[in-house]
C-alpha positions as CSV (number, residue, x, y, z in Angstrom):
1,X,32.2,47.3,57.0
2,X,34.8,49.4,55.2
3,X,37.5,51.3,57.4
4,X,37.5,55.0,57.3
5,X,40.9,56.2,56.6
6,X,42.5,58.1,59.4
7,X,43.7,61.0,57.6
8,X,39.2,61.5,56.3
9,X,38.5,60.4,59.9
10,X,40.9,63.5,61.2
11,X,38.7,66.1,59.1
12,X,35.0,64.6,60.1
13,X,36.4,65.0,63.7
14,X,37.8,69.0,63.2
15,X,40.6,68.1,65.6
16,X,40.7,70.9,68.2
17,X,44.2,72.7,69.2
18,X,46.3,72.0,72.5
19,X,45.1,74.3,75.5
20,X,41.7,75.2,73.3
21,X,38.2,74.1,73.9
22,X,36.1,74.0,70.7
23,X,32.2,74.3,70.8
24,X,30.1,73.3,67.5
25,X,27.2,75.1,68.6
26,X,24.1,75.0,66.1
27,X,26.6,74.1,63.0
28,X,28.7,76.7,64.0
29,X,32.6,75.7,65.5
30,X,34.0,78.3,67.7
31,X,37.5,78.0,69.1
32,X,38.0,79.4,72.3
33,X,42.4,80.0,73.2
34,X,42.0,82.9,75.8
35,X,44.9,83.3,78.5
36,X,46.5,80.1,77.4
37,X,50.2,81.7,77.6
38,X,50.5,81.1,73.6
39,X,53.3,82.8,71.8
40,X,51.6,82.7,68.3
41,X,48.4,81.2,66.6
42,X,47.8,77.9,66.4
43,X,49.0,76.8,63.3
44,X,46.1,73.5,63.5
45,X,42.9,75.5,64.1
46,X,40.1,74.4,61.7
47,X,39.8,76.6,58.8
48,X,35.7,76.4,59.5
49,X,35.7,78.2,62.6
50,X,33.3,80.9,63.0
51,X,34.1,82.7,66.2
52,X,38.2,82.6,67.6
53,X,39.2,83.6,70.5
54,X,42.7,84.6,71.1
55,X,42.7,87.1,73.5
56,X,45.0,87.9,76.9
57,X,47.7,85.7,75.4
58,X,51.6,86.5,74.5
59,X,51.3,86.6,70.3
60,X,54.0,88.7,69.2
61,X,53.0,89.2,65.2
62,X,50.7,88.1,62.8
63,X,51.0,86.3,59.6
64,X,49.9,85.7,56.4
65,X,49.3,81.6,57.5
66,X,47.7,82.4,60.7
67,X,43.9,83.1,59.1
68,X,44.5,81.3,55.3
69,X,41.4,79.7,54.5
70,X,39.3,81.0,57.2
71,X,36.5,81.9,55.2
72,X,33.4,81.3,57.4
73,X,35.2,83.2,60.2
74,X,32.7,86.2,61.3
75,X,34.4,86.9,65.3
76,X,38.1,87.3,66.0
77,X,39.7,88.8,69.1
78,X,43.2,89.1,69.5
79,X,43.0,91.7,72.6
80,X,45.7,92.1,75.4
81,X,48.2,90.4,73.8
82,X,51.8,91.8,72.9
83,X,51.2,92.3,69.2
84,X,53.3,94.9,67.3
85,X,53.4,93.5,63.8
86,X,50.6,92.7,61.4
87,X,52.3,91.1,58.0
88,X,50.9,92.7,55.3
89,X,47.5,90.9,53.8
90,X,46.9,88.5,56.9
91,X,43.3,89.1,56.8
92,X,42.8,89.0,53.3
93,X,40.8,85.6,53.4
94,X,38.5,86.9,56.2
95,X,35.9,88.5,53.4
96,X,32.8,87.3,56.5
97,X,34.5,88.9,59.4
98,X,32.5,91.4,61.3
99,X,34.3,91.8,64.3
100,X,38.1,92.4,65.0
101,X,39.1,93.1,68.5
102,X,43.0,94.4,68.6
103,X,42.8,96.6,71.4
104,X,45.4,96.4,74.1
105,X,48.7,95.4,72.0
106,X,51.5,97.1,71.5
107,X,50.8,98.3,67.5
108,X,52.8,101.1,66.5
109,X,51.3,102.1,62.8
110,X,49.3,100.7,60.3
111,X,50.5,100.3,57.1
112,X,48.4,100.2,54.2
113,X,47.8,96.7,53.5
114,X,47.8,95.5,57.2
115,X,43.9,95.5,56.9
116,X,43.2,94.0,53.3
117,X,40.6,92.6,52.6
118,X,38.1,93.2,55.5
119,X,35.6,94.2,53.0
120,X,32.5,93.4,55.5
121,X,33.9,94.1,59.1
122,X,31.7,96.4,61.2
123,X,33.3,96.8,64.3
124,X,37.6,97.5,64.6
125,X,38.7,97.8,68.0
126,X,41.8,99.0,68.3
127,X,42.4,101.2,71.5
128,X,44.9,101.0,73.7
129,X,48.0,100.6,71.7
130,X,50.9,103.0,70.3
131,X,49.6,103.6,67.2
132,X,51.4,106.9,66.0
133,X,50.5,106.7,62.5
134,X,47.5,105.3,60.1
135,X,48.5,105.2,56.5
136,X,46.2,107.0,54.3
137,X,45.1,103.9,52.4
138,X,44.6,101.3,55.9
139,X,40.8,102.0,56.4
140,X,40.2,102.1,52.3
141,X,38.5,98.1,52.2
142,X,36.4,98.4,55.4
143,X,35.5,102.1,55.6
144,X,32.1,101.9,54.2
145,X,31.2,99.0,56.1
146,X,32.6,100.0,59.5
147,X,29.8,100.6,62.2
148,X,31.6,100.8,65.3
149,X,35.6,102.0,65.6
150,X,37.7,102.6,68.1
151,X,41.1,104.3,68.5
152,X,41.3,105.6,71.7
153,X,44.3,105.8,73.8
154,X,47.2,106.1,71.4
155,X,49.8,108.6,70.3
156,X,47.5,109.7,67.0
157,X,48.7,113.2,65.6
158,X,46.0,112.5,62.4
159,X,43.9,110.0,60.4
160,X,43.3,109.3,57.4
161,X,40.4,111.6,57.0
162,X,39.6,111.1,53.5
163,X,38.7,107.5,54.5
164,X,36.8,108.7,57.8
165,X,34.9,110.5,54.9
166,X,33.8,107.6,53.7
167,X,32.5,105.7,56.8
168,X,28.8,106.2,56.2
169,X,27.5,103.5,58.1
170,X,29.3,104.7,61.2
171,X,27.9,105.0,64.2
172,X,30.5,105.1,67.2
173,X,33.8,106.6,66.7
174,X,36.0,107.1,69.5
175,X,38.8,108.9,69.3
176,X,39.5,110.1,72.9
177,X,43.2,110.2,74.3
178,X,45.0,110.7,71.1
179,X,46.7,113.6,70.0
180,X,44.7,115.0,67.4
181,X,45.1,118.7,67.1
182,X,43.5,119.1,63.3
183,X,40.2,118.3,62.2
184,X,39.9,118.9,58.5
185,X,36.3,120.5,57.6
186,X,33.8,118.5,56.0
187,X,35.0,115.0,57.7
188,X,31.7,114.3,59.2
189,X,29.4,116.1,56.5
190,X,28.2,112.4,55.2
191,X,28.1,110.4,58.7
192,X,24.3,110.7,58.4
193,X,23.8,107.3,61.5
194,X,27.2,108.5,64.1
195,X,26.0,108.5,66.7
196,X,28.3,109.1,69.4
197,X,31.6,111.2,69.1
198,X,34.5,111.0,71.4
199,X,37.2,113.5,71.6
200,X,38.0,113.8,74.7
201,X,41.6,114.4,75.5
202,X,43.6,115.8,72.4
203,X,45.0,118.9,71.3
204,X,42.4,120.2,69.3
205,X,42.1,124.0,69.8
206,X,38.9,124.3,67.7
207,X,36.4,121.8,65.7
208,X,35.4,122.7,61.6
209,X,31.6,123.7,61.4
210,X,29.3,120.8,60.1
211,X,25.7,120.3,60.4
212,X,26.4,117.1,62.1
213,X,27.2,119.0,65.5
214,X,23.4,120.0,65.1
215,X,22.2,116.7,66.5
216,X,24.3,117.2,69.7
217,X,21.8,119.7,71.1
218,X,19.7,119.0,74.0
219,X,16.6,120.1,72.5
220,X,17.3,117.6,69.3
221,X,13.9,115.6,69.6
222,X,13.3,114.6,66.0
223,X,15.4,111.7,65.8
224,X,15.8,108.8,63.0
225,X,17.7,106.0,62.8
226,X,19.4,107.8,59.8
227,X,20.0,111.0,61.8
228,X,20.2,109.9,65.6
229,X,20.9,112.4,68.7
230,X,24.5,112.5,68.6
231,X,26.3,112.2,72.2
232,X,29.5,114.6,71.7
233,X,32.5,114.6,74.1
234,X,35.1,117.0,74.1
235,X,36.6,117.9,77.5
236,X,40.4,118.0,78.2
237,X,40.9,119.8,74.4
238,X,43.0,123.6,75.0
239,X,39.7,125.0,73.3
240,X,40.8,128.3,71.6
241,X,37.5,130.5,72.2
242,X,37.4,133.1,69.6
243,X,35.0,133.7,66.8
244,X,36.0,130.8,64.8
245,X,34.2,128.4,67.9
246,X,30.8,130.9,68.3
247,X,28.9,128.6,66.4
248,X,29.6,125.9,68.8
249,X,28.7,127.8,72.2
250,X,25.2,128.5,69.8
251,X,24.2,125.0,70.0
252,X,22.1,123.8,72.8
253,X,24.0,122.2,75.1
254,X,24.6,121.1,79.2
255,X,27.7,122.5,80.5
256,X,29.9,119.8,80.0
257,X,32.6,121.3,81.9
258,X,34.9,122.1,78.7
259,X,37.2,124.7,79.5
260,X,38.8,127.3,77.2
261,X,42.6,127.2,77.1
262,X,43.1,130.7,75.2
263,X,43.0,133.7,74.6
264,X,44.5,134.9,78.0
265,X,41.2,136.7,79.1
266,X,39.4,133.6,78.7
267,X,41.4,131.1,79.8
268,X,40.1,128.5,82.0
269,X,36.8,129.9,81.7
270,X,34.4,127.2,81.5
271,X,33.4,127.4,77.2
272,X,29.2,127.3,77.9
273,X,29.6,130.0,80.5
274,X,31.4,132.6,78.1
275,X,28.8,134.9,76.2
276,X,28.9,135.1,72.3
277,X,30.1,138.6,72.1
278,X,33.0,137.8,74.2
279,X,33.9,135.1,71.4
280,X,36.4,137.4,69.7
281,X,38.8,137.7,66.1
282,X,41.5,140.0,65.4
283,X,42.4,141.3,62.3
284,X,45.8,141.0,60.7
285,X,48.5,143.4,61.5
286,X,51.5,143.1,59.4
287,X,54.5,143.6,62.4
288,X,57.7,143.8,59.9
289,X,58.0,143.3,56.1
290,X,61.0,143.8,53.9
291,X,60.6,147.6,52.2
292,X,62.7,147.1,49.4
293,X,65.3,145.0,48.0
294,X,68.8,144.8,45.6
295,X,69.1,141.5,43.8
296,X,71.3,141.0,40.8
297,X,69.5,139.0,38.0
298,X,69.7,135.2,38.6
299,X,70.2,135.1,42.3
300,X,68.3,134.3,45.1
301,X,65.9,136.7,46.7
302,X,63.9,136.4,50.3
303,X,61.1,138.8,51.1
304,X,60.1,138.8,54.8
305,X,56.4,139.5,55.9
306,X,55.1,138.6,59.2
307,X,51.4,139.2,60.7
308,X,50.1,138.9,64.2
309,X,45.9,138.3,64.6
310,X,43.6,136.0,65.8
311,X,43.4,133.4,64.0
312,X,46.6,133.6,63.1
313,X,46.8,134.8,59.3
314,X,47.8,133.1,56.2
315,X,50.4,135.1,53.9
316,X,49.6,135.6,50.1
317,X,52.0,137.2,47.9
318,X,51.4,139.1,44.7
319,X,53.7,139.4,42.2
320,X,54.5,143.3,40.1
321,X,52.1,141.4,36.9
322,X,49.2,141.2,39.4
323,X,49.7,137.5,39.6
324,X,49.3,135.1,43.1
325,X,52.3,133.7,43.8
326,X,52.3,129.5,45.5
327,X,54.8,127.0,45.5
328,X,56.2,126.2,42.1
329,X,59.5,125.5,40.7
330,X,61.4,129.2,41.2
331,X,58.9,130.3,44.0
332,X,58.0,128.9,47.3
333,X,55.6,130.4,50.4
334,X,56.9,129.1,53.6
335,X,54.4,129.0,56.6
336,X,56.9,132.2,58.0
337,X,55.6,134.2,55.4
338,X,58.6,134.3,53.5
339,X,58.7,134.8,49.8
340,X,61.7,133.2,48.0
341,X,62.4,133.5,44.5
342,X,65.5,130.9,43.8
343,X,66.4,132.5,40.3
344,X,65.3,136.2,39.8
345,X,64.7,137.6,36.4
346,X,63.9,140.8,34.7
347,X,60.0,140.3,35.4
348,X,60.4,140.3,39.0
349,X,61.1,144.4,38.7
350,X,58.4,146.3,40.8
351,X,56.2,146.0,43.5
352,X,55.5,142.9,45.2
353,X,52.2,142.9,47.5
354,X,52.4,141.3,50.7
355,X,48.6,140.2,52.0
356,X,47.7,138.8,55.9
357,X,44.3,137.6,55.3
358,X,42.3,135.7,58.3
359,X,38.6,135.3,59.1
360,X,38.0,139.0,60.7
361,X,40.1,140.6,57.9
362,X,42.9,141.6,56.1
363,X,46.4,144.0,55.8
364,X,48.6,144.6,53.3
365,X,52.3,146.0,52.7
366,X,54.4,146.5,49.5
367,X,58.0,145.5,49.0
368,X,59.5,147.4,46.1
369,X,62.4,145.3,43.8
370,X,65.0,146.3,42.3
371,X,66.8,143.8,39.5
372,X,70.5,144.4,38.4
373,X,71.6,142.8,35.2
374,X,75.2,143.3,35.3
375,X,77.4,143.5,38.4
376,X,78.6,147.5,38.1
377,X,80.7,149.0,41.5
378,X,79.5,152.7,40.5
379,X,76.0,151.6,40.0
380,X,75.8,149.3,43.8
381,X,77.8,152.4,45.3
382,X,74.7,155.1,43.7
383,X,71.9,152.7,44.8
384,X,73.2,152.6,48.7
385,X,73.3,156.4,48.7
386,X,70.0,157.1,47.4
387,X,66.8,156.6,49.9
388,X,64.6,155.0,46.7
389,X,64.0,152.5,44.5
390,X,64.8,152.6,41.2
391,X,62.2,153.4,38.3
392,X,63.8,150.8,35.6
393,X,66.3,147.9,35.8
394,X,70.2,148.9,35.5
395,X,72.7,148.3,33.1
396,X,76.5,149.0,33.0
């Protein structure tokens, strides 16, 4: 009878790691390591395991050799250990994974290779962590398998929406406990299967319209698979209840005890109890606007323009030639309403428009310029005598 080497006799037995039991349950090897006090993975689990276990140890990072080879591995769960670093492309072998439980470590961001490679994953845990920023590309592999994610209870100020976008399979999305204060329209327009939507506990003042929040009405009785109910949460937010959030108190809906945070004569009104006409706008009203200005050719000038209204207004600026003014490489709009013009030229002789446009309307004010080509005493000394503008640009 011929001997079996040792080294072919180690790989027919799948030797298991110290302080882990290993089931082969139904030709599948699952590696169980929880509370074990480890301080990293086990660099001698077998590359064929299915389901691993890791969770409610001390792992401090992960690596690019912690998961290499795993390619039959469908469960992992590294929760409630002290993980703050994930080395970028770790999880690029783990093409089968469905699961990945991260929740309750110490993650501060995500960067955008961190998650590589999780092309099939359905369900990404990751609450309960510091997580202060998601790079826009992190969710980009997984987003249009993802079923199931959750983010709750970190220091989020955004996501990436445009990947959220792309989650169509989604069904559960909790977001509670962050900081979110922006949601940009259209995010949930294709999340046809969500399900449930948690947003409990951020800063948002207001939620974008989408026919999504349709299915979160009471009366919602035809239901599909491909359009469920959808169970929305979204006390603790400083609801700002003006006419912007009317289409929200239209739905049908318990009182779920959300509260509005402003304006002042509705503040801490409870939102479902407010009637619709008492859901108000107001239009712009410019407060103080530069009338006219002196700027000699070639230097910088800053026109002033501020607006009060509810919503607050956005500032346009129009330029003498009738033409809209943005951010380019001798102009820039700043969120103040200031209009700067870094190098000044002939062409910026005449009126500029100042507009305050928000949803309930608009104002306007004019702000005439004057441009002086040549530095002249007796010409300055004229123009701070005289009460108007001037009809044509000066020379000396």
């Amino acid at each position: 009878m011929a001997l079996v080497p040792p080294m072919v006799l180690l790989m027919i037995t799948h030797a298991c790691p110290k302080y882990c039991v290993c089931q082969n349950l139904s030709e599948s090897l699952g590696t169980l390591c929880p509370s074990k006090g480890l301080l990293f993975v086990p660099l001698d689990i077998d590359r064929s395991t299915v389901e691993l276990r890791l969770g409610g140890n001390y792992i401090l990072r992960i690596t690019q050799q912690d998961f290499a080879n795993m390619t039959d591995l469908v469960d992992l769960t590294l929760s409630r250990n002290t993980i703050s670093y994930i080395q970028p492309f770790s999880f690029g072998d783990l093409e089968t994974l469905r699961s990945l439980h991260l929740d309750n470590n110490r993650l501060m961001e995500l960067g955008p290779d961190d998650l590589r490679g999780l092309v099939n994953l359905q369900h990404l845990i990751m609450n309960n962590n510091q997580l202060g920023r998601i790079h826009d590309k992190a969710f980009e592999d997984l987003a249009p398998s993802l079923e199931d994610l959750d983010l709750s209870y970190n220091n989020l100020v955004s996501l990436p929406w445009d990947s959220v976008r792309q989650m169509i399979n989604l069904h559960q999305l909790s977001l509670d406990h962050n900081l979110l204060d922006f949601i940009p329209e259209g995010t949930f327009t294709d999340l046809e299967r969500l399900a449930r939507l948690d947003l409990t506990s951020n800063r948002l003042q207001k939620l974008p319209p989408d026919p999504i929040f349709a299915r979160a009405q009471d009366s919602m009785i035809l239901t599909t698979p491909y359009a469920p109910q959808l169970s929305l949460s979204l006390g603790g937010n400083p609801l700002h209840c003006n006419c912007e959030m009317l289409w929200l108190r239209r739905l049908e809906r318990d009182d779920d005890l959300e509260t509005c945070a402003s304006p002042p004569a509705l503040k801490g009104r409870y939102f479902w109890n407010v009637k619709e006409e008492e859901f108000l706008c107001q239009p712009p009203l410019i407060t103080q606007h530069t009338h006219r200005m002196l700027v000699l050719e070639g230097q910088t000038a800053s026109l002033r323009c501020e607006a009060t209204g509810d919503p607050s207004p956005t500032i346009h600026w129009i330029s003498p030639d009738d033409r809209l003014l943005g951010n380019t490489s001798r102009t820039a709009v700043y969120s103040n309403g200031t209009l700067s013009i870094t190098i000044t030229t002939s062409k910026d002789y005449g009126t500029f428009t100042c507009i305050a446009a928000n949803v309930a309307g608009e104002s306007t004010a004019s702000v005439e310029v004057s441009i002086i080509h040549v530095l002249c005493p007796a010409v300055f000394s004229l123009l701070f005598r005289g009460k108007g503008a001037l009809r044509s640009p000066l020379h000396c």
